[in-house]
Legacy VTK file of the C-alpha trace (Angstrom):
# vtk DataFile Version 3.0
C-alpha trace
ASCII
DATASET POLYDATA
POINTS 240 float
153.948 49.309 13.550
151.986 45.847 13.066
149.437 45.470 9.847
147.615 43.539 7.920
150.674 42.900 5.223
153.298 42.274 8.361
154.835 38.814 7.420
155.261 36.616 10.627
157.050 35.247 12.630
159.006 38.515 13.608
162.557 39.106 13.467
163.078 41.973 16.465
167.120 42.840 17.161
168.274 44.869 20.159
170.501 47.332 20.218
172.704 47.347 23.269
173.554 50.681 25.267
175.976 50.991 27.791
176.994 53.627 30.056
180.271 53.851 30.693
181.617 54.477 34.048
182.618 58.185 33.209
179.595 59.077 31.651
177.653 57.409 35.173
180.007 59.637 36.928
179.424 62.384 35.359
175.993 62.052 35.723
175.809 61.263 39.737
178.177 63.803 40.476
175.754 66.377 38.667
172.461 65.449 39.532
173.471 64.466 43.334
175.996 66.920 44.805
173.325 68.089 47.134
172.331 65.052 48.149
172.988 63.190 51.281
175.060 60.053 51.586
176.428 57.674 54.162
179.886 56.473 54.350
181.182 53.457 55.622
185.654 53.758 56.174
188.327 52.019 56.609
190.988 53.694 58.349
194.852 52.965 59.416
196.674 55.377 60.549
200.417 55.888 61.791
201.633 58.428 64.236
205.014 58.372 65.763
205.260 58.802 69.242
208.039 59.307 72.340
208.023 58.154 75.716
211.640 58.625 76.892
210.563 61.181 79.183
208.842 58.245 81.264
212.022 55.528 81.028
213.329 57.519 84.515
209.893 55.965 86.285
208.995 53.083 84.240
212.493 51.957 82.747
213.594 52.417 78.652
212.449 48.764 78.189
209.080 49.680 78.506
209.110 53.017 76.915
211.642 51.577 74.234
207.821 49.661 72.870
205.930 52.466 72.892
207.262 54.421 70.397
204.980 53.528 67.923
200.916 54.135 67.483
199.384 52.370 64.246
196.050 51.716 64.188
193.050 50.552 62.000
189.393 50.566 62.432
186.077 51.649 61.211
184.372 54.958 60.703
180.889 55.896 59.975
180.107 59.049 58.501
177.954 61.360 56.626
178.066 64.270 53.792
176.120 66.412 52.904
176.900 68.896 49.577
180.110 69.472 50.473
180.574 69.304 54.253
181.402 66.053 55.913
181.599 64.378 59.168
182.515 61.106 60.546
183.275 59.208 63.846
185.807 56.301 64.090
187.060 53.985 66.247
191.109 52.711 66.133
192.446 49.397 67.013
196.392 49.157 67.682
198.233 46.225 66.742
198.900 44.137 70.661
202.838 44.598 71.272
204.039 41.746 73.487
208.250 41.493 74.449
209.891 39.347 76.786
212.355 41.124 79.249
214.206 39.093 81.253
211.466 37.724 83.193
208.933 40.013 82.860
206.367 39.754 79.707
205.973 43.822 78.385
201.942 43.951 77.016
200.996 47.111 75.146
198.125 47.566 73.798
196.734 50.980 71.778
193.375 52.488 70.888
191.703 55.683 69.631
188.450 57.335 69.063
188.184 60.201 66.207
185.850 62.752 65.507
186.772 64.037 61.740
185.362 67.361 59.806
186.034 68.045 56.801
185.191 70.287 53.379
185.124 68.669 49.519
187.429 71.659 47.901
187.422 69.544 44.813
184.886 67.288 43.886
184.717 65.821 40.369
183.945 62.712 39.145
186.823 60.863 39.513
188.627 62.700 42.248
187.809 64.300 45.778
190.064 66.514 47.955
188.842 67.354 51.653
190.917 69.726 54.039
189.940 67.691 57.307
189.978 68.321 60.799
190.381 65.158 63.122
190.088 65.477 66.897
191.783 62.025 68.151
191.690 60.482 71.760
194.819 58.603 72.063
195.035 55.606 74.696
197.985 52.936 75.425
197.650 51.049 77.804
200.916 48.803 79.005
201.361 45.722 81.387
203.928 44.070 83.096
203.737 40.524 84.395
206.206 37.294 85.162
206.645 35.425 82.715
205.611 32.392 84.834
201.899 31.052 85.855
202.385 30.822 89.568
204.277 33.328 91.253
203.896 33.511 95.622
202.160 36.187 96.810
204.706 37.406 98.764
206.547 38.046 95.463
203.932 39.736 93.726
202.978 42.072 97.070
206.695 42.833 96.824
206.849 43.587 92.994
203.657 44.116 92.151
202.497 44.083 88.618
202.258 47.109 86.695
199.304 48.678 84.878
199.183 51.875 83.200
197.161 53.897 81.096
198.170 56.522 78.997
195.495 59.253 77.510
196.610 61.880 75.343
194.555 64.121 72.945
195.686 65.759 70.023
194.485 67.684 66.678
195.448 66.772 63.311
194.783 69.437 60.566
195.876 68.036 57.251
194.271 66.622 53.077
192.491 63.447 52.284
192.586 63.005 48.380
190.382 60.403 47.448
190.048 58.349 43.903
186.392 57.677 43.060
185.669 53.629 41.449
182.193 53.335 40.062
180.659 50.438 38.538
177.867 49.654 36.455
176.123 47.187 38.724
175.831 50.001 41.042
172.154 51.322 39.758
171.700 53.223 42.879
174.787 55.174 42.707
176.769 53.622 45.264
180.066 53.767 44.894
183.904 53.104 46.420
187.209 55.306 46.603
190.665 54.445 47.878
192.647 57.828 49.655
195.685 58.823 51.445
195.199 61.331 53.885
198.075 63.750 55.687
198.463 65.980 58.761
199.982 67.826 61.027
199.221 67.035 64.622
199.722 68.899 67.907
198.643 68.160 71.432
195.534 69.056 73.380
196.436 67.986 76.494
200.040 69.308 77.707
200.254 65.943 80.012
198.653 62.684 79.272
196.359 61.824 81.605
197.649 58.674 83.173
195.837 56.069 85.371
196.812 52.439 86.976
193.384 50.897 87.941
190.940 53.202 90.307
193.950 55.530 90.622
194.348 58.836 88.999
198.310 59.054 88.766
200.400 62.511 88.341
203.122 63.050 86.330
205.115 66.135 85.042
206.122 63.959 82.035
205.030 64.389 78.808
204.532 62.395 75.976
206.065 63.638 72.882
204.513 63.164 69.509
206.050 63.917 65.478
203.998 66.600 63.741
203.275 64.623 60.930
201.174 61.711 60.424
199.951 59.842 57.223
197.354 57.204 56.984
194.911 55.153 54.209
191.677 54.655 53.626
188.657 52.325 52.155
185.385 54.185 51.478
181.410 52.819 50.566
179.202 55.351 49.631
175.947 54.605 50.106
173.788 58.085 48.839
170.237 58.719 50.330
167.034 57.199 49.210
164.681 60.006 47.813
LINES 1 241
240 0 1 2 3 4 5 6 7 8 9 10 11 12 13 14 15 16 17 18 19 20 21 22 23 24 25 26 27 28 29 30 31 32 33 34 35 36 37 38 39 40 41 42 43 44 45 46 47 48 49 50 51 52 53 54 55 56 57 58 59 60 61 62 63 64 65 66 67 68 69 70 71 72 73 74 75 76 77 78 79 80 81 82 83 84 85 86 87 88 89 90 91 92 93 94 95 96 97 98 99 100 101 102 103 104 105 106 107 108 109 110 111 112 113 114 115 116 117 118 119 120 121 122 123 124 125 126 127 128 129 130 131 132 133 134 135 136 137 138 139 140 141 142 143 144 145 146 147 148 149 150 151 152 153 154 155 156 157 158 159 160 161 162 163 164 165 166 167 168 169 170 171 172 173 174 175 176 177 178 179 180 181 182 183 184 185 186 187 188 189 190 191 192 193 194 195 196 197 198 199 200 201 202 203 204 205 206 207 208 209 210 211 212 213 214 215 216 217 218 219 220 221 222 223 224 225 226 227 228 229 230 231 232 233 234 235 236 237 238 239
């Protein structure tokens, strides 16, 4: 304290504290489990497909392309304790190929619905048993390879527009690693995971349509069990 026999001017040193980031870990993870928080995601995910049941109708050059489905996009979600749930949206990766004279287009997307339950959640690591409940589309075009074409030719051999929809379930683990940082003074904070599943199908047939036209098939679109993807998370927790 200040008196009459204080000599001036003052000398006054601080003493830095820090909290490190496990200590700030520690801490959110103990006072905030309850607590609601936003996340933003960044998803890819791979999924191997087959088609060969379709090269009778459509020819193998087309189903030969469509043996693939990776996709990445955004999801938005929300947890709450330890339940959470999220909606996404997939972008595929445009396939083009050049057949003879035909140009092959294929293009895929998905929409996700995912549910899961934090079984572990500690301050530097997070493991969720998730449900996902995907919506599958691919939708592939055939065209000349040329800019003018007579319409007599293309009444004859019409271009060729189809839609593939296929549903499926994918029960599997997203392990996540938690990065905090000290700049982050409202407890936001980032993890990298790898998620995997088993999938099956919802939907026996895809549902398949060319235009206005609802097409049937007896065809089916087969699909690998497993599936494997990544992901970018920002948690952003709930003002109180």
């Amino acid at each position: 304290p200040l008196h009459e026999t204080t000599s001036y001017p003052l000398k006054i040193t601080l003493v830095p504290m820090y909290l490190s980031n496990d200590v700030y870990a520690d801490h959110y993870n103990s006072e905030n489990t309850t607590r609601t928080a936003m996340r933003w995601t960044l998803n890819t995910d791979a999924l191997s497909t087959d088609f060969s049941q379709f090269s009778s109708s459509i020819g193998s050059y087309n189903t030969d392309i469509m043996d693939r489905f990776g996709i990445i996009g955004p999801e938005l979600g929300v947890s709450f304790s330890r339940i959470y749930a999220g909606a996404g949206l997939g972008f595929g990766y445009g396939r083009k190929h050049k057949y003879d004279s035909l140009v092959l287009d294929l293009n895929n997307t998905a929409y996700y619905l995912n549910l899961g339950y934090d079984v572990i959640k500690s301050a530097r690591v997070r493991l969720t048993p998730l449900l996902s409940l995907r919506w599958l589309r691919s939708r592939l075009l055939n065209y000349y390879n040329e800019k003018k074409i007579p319409l007599s030719q293309y009444l004859d051999e019409r271009d060729l527009d189809l839609r593939f929809n296929q549903t499926i379930a994918v029960a599997g683990i997203n392990i996540e690693c938690l990065m905090y940082n000290d700049a982050y003074v409202n407890g936001e904070y980032w993890s990298i995971g790898l998620y995997g599943g088993y999938a099956v199908k919802l939907n026996q047939k895809p549902w398949l349509y060319s235009g206005a036209n609802r097409l049937t098939t007896d065809s089916e679109i087969g699909l690998d069990h497993f599936t494997f993807g990544m992901n970018l998370s920002f948690y952003i927790p709930a003002r109180q």
